[in-house]
C-alpha positions in Angstrom: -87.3 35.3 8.1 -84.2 35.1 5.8 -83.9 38.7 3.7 -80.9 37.7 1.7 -80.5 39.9 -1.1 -76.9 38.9 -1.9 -75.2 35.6 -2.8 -72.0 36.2 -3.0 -68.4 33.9 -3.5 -65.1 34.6 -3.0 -61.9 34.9 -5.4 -61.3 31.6 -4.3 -64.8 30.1 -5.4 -63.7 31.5 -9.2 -64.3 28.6 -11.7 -61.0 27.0 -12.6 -62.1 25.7 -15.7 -64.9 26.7 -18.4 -67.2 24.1 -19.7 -68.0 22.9 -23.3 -71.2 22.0 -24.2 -70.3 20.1 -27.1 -68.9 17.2 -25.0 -72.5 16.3 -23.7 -74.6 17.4 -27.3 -76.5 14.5 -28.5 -74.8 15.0 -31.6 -72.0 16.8 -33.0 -72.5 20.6 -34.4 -73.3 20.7 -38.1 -69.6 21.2 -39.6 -68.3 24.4 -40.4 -68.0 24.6 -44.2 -64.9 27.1 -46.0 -67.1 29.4 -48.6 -64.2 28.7 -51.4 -64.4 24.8 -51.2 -67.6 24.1 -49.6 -65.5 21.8 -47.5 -65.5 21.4 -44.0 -62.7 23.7 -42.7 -59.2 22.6 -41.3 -57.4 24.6 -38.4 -54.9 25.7 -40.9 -58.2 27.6 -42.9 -58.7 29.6 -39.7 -55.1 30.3 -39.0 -55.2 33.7 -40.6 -57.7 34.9 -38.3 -57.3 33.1 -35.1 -54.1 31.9 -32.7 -54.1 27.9 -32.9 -55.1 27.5 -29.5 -58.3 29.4 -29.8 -59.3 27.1 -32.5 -58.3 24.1 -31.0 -61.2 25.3 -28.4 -63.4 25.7 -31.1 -63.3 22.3 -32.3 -62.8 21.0 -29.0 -65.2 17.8 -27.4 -63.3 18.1 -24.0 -65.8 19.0 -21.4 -63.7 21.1 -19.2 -60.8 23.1 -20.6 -58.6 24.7 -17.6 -58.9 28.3 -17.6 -54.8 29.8 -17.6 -53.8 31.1 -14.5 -53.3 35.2 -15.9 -56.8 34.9 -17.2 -57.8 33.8 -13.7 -55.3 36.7 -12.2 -57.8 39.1 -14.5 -60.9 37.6 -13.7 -60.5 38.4 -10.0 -60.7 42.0 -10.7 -64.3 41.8 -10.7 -65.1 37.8 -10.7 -67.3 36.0 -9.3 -70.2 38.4 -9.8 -72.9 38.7 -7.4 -76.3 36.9 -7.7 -79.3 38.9 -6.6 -82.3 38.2 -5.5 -85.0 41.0 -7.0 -86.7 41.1 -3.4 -88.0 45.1 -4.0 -89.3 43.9 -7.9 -91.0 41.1 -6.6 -93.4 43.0 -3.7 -93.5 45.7 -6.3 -95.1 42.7 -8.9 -97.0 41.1 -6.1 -95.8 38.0 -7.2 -95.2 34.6 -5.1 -92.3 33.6 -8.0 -88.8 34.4 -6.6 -86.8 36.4 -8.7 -83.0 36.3 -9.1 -80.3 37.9 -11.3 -77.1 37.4 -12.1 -75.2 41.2 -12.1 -72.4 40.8 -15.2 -72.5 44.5 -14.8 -70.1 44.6 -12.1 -66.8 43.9 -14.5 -64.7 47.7 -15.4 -66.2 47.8 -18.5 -70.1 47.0 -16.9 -70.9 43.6 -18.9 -69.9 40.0 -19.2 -68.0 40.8 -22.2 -64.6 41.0 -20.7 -64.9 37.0 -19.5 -63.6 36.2 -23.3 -62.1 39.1 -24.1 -59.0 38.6 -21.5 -58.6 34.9 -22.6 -58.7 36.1 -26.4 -56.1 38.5 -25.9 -53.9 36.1 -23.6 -53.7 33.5 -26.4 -53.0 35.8 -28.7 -50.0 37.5 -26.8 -49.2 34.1 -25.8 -48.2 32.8 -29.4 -46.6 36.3 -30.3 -49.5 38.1 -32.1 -48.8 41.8 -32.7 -52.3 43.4 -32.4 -55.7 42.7 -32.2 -58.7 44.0 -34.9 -62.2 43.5 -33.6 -66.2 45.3 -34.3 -68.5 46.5 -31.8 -72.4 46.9 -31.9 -73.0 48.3 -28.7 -69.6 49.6 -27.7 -69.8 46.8 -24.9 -67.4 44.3 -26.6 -65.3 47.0 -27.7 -64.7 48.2 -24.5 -64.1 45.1 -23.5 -61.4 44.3 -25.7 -60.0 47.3 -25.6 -59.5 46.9 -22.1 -58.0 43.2 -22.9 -55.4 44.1 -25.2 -54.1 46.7 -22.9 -53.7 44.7 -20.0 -51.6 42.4 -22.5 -50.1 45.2 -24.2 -51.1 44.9 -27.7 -52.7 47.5 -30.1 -56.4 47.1 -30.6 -58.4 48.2 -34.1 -62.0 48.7 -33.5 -64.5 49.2 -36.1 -68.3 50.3 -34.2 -71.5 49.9 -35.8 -72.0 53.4 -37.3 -75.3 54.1 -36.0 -74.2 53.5 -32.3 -70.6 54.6 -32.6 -73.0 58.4 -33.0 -75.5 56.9 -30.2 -73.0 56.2 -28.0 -70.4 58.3 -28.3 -69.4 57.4 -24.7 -68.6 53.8 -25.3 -65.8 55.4 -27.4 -64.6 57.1 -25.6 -63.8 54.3 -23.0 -62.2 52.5 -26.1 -60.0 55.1 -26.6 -59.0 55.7 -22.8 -57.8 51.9 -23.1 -55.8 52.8 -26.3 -57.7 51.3 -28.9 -58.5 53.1 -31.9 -62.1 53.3 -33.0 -63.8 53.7 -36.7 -67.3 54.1 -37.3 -68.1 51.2 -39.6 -68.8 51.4 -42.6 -65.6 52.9 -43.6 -62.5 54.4 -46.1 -60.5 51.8 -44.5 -61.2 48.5 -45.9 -62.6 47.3 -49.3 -65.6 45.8 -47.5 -66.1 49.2 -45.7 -65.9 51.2 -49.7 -68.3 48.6 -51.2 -71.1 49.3 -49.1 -71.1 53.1 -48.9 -70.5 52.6 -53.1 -74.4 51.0 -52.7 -75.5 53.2 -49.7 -73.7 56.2 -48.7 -75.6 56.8 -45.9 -75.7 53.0 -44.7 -75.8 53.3 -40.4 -73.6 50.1 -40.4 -74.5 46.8 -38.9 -72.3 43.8 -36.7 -71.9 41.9 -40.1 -70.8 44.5 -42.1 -68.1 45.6 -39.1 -67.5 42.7 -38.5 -66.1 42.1 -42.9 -64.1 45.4 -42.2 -62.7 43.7 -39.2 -61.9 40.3 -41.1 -60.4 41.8 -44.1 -58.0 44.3 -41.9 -56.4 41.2 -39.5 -56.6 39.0 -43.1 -54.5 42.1 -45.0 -51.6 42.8 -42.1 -49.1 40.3 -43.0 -49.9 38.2 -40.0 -49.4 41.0 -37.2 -52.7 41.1 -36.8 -55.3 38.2 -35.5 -59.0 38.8 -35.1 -61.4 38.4 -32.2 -64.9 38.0 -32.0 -67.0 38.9 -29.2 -70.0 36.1 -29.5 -71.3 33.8 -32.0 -68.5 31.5 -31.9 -68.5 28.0 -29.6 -64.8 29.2 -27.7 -66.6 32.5 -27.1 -69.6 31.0 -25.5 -67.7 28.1 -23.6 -65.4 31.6 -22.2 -69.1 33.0 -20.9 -69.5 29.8 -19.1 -67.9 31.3 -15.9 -71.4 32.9 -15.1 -73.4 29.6 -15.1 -71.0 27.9 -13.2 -70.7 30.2 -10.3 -74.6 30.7 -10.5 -75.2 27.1 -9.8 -72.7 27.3 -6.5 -75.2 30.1 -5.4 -78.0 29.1 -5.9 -76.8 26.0 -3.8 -76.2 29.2 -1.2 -79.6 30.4 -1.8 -81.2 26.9 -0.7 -83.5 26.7 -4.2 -82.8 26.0 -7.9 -84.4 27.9 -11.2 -87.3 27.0 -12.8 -87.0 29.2 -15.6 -83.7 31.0 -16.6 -84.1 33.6 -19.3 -81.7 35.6 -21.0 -81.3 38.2 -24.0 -79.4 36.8 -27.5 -77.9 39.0 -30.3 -75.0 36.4 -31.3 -76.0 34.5 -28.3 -72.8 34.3 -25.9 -73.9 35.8 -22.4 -77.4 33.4 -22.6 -74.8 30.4 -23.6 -73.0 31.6 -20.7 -75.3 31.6 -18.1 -77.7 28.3 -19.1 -75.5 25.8 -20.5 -74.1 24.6 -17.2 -77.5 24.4 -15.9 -78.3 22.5 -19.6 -75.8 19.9 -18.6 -77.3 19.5 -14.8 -80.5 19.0 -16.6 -78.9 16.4 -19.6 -77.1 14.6 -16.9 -79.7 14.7 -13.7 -83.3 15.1 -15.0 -83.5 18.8 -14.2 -87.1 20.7 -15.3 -85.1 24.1 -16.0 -87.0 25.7 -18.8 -84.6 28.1 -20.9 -85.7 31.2 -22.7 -84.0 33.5 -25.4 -85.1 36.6 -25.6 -84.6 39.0 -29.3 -85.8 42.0 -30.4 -88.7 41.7 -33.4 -86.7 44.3 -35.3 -83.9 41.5 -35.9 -85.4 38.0 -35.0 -83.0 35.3 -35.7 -84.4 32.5 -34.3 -88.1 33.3 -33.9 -88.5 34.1 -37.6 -85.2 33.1 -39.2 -84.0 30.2 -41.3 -81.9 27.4 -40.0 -79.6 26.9 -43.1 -75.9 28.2 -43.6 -74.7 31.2 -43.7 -72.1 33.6 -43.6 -71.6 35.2 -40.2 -70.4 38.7 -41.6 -72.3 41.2 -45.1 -68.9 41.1 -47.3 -69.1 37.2 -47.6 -65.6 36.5 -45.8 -66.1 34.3 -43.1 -66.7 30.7 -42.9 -70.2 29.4 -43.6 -72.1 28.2 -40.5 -75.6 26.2 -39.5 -77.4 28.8 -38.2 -80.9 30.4 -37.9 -80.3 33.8 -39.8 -82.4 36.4 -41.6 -79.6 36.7 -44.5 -76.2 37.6 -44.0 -77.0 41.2 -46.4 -80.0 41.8 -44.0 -79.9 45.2 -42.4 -81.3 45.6 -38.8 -83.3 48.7 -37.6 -81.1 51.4 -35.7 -83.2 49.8 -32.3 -80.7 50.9 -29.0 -79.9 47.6 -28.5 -77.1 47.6 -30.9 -75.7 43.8 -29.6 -78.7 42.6 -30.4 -78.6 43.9 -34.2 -77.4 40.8 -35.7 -78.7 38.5 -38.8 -77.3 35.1 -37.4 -77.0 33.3 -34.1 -74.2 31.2 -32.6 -74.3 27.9 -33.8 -74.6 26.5 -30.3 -77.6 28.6 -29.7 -79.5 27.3 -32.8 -78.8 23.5 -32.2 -80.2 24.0 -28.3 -83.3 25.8 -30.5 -83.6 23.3 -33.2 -83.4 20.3 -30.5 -86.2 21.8 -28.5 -84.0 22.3 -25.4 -84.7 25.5 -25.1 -87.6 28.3 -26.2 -87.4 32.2 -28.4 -89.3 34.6 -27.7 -89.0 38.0 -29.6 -90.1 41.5 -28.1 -90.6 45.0 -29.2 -88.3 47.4 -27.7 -90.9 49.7 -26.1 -92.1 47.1 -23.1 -88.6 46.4 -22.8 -87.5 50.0 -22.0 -91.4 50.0 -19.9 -89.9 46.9 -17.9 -86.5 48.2 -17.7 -87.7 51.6 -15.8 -89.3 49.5 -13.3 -86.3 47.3 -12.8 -84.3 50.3 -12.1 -87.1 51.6 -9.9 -87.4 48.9 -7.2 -83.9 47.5 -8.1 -81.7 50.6 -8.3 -80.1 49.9 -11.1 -80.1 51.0 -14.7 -80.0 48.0 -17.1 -78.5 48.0 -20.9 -80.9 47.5 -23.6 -80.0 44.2 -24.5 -80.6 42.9 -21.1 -83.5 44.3 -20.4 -85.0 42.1 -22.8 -84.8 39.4 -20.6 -85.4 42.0 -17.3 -89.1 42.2 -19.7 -89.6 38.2 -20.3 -88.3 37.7 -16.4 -91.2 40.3 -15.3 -94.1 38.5 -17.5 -93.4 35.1 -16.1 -93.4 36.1 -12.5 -97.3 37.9 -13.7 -97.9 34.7 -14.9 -97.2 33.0 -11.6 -99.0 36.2 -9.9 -102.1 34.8 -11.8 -101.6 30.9 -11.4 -100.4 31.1 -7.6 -97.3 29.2 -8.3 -94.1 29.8 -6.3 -91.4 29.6 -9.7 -87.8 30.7 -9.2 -86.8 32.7 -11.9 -83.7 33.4 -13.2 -82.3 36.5 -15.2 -78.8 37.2 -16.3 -78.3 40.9 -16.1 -75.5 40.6 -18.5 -74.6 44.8 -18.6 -75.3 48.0 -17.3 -77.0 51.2 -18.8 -75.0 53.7 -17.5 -73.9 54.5 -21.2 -77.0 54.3 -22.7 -79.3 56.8 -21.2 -80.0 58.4 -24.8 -82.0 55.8 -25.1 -83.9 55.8 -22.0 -84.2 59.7 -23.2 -85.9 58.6 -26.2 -88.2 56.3 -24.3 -89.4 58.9 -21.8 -89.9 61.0 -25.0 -91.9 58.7 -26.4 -89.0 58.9 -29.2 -88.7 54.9 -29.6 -90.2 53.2 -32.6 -91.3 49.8 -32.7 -90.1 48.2 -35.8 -92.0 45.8 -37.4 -90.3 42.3 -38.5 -89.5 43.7 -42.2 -91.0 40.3 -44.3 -90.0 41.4 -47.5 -86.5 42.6 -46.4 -85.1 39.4 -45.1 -87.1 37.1 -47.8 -84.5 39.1 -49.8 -81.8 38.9 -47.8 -82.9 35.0 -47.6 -82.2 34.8 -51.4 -78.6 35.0 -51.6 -78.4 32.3 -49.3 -75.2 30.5 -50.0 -76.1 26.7 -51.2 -74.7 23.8 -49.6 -75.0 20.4 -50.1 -73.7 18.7 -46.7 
């Protein structure tokens, strides 16, 4: 009888390109409008922010786009990652599905955020950038960056989510072992950063207000300074796509294919990541791979959000985007997860929602930290809060198939580990975490300063 826990490839088996989505969409993405002229936007309107060949990506309708061969050079220092099969989860569920992850965890900074990090810092180096300015939630894509920009030996300017950059004050300090220099956000620093402590001087910060003091300090240095952005955007989640791609050559290893791949979404990258291969296998070949999106109820884009534009950041600077958002001045709950504490979701994301291609499912944060503790338990390993939203969805459909008798392979991307977390697995085990309620009249507010646009 075949035990096989790992599936594992070798440096060689690394994906030489990433693949974009967009090429095999039924239709295009809803434009990307400039907030000034309510146009469509033009490379030269991202220019400020971005290096060109970033947003030629963005706008890109190639389906493969070669990966350079010093991101690749990168990429081997942890890539490919290991798919798992949860062998120990499943005799401890009783459950005839077979359970698999895919273990992002592995990378130096323990998530899949370094897979666009490294090519965002490589194109900016590349056309002679100075620096980079970026936000964190988390401290995951921080870290990440962080790590990035010192491989390519730039500067990196990192404002963190207020409430985590106290939560986790571990996350910065990785930053700052990399060289970056971290703010807790909001700040002094910027304009954006002044305005809100003006209305709330003891705001906790969120990913769109960060992400303004971010914006305005790369749009204010003369040009030295470009910005990044850790999800949401399509080049982000076409970088992520290095973990579906080397999933589907294991599970060809493995002998089976997934019936249900589920994954966690706060701007949405690592679930792009690891489904939209698998979404094109089951565009082009008839496929029955059901897809689930897993958010937290205190911040529930696309379970309870509007699919309208929006701006992506609370100051009102960025582009405005088609998304499913609960009002770009919407203020999540301080819930651990602190990636998943976002108002929008990646454009991508919401046309695969919108189309019916995939399914939402939001959860409160206390059976996530309940399945989490049991992953780690017959697993042996410690999963991030974010992730173990979809370690929680993963757990409830192999019960289901406990009670039906059917044999599902199910899928999970593990996107991080928790080993920086554990405050919050303190607060579970002292029965410290709330469950926030979806706050109705809060976002039917935030809902009203909806930006309108007639395209």
């Amino acid at each position: 009888m075949n035990e096989q826990k790992k599936y594992l490839l070798t440096e060689g088996d690394l994906p030489k390109a990433w693949y974009n989505i967009q090429a095999d969409l039924p239709q295009p993405l809803p434009p990307v409008i400039h907030p000034g002229t309510m146009q469509p936007i033009g490379p030269a309107d991202l220019a400020p922010l971005f290096p060109m060949a970033l947003i030629m990506q963005e706008v890109s309708q190639e389906r493969y786009i070669e990966i350079p061969e010093p991101v690749r050079d990168v990429y081997r220092l942890w890539r490919p990652t290991p798919l798992i099969r949860a062998r120990q989860l499943e005799k401890a569920l009783d459950t005839p599905a077979h359970i698999y992850y895919k273990y992002e965890g592995v990378s130096p900074v323990g998530s899949h955020k370094p897979n666009t990090a490294v090519p965002q810092a490589f194109y900016n180096k590349q056309e002679g950038v100075q620096g980079m300015t970026t936000e964190t939630g988390a401290g995951q894509w921080g870290s990440a960056m962080a790590m990035a920009c010192n491989f390519f030996g730039m500067p990196c300017d990192i404002y963190m989510v207020k409430i985590s950059y106290q939560q986790k004050p571990y996350r910065r300090s990785m930053m700052e072992s990399f060289g970056a220099k971290v703010t807790p956000s909001p700040s002094e620093r910027t304009n954006a950063g002044k305005g809100i402590l003006t209305k709330d001087p003891n705001s906790t910060g969120s990913l769109g207000i960060a992400i303004s003091e971010a914006v305005e300090a790369a749009a204010t240095s003369g040009g030295k300074f470009k910005y990044s952005l850790g999800s949401v955007l399509n080049h982000v989640l076409m970088h992520q796509t290095v973990i579906g791609e080397e999933c589907l050559k294991q599970f060809e290893m493995a002998g089976e294919y997934p019936d249900v791949m589920i994954g966690c979404i706060g701007g949405g990258s690592s679930f792009a990541g690891f489904i939209t291969p698998f979404v094109r296998e089951k565009l082009k070949k008839g496929k029955k791979t059901r897809f689930i999106a897993v958010e937290p109820m205190a911040a529930p884009s696309l379970t309870k959000g509007k699919y309208v534009y929006d701006f992506g950041d609370t100051a009102m600077m960025t582009p405005l985007v088609k998304m499913y958002t609960l009002g770009h001045s919407f203020i999540p709950a301080p819930i651990h997860a602190g990636g998943l504490r976002y108002h929008g979701m990646a454009p991508i994301v919401c046309y695969l929602y919108d189309s019916k291609m995939i399914e939402a499912v939001a959860v409160h944060q206390n059976p996530v930290f309940e399945a989490a503790v049991q992953f780690a338990r017959t697993e042996g390993i410690i999963p991030a809060p974010e992730p173990a939203h979809a370690v929680r969805i993963a757990i409830d459909e192999a019960l289901r198939c406990k009670q039906t008798g059917e044999k599902k392979v199910i899928a999970f991307n593990l996107c991080g580990h928790g080993y920086f977390d554990m405050q919050a697995y303190d607060d579970y085990f002292a029965k410290k975490l709330p469950d926030f309620e979806y706050p109705t009249e809060e976002v039917e507010m935030a809902l009203k300063e909806l930006p309108q646009v007639n395209v």
